[in-house]
N, C-alpha and C positions, 0 to 999 in steps of 0.2 A: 883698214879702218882709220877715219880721220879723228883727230882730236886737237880741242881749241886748246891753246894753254895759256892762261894766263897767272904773269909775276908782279906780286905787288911788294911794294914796302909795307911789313909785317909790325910796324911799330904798336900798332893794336894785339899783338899776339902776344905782347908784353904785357904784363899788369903796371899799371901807376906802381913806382915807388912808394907815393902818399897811400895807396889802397895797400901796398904788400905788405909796406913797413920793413922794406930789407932792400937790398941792392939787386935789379934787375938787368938780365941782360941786354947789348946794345937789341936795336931791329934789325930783320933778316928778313931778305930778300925769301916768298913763299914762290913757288910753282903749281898751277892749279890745274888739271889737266880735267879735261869735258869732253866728253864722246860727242861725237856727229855720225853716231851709225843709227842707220836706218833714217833718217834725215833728206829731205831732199831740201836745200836752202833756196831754190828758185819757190819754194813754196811757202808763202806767209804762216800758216799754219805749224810748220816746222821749224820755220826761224823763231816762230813763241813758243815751240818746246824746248826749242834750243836759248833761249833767253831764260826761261825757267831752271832747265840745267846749270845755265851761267850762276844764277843765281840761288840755288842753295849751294854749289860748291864754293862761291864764294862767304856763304856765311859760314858756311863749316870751318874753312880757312881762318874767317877775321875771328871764330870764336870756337878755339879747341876744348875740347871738353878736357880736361884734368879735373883734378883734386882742387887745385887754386880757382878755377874760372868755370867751376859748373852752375856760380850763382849771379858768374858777371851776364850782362847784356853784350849783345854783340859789339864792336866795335866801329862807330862810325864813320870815322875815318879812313879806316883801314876797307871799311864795304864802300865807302863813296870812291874812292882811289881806284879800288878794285873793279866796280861793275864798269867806271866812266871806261879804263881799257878794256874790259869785257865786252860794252857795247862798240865799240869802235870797232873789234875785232868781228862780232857777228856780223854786225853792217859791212864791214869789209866782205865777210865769206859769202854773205850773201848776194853781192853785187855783183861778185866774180860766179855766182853758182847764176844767176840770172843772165851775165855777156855769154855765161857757156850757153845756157838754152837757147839765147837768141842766133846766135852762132850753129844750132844742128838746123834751123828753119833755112 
C-alpha cells in the first residue's frame, strides 16, 4: 500500500501568543501520511479522490483539535504551505502513474 506523505512547517499548529496570552512553543515540522489504495492515478477521477484526501488530512493537520484550538479556524498558512506541496506531490504521482500506462501499451 502506497501513501503520499506530506511535511509542512507547523507554525499554524501553534496558537498566536497574542491569542494564548502565555509563551508558545517554537514550530514543528508535521508528517501527513494519505493512502493511495485502491487509487488508480493514471485515472482523473482518482487523482480528485486523492486530492480530497490531500486535503482533509491537511486541515486536520493545520487544525488539531485540543482544548486550546477547538474554537480556532483552521490555519492558513499552515494549509496554503501544505496543499501547494500536497499538490505538487499528486501531480507528481500522477504523471508517473500515467508514463507507466503508457509504457504497458
Amino acid at each position: 500500500m502506497k501513501k503520499l506523505i506530506i511535511a509542512t512547517i507547523a507554525a499554524a499548529l501553534t496558537v498566536s501568543p497574542a491569542l494564548a496570552g502565555e509563551i508558545v512553543p517554537p514550530a514543528q515540522t508535521v508528517t501527513v501520511k494519505v493512502s493511495t489504495a485502491g487509487l488508480n492515478l493514471a485515472d482523473q477521477r482518482d487523482v480528485a479522490q486523492l486530492e480530497t484526501r490531500v486535503q482533509d488530512a491537511i486541515i486536520a493537520a493545520c487544525n488539531p483539535r485540543t482544548s486550546y484550538s477547538v474554537y480556532l479556524p483552521v490555519d492558513r498558512a499552515c494549509a496554503k504551505k501544505a496543499m501547494a506541496e500536497g499538490q505538487q506531490m499528486v501531480a507528481r504521482m500522477s504523471s508517473d502513474a500515467a508514463k507507466s500506462r503508457m509504457a504497458e501499451f
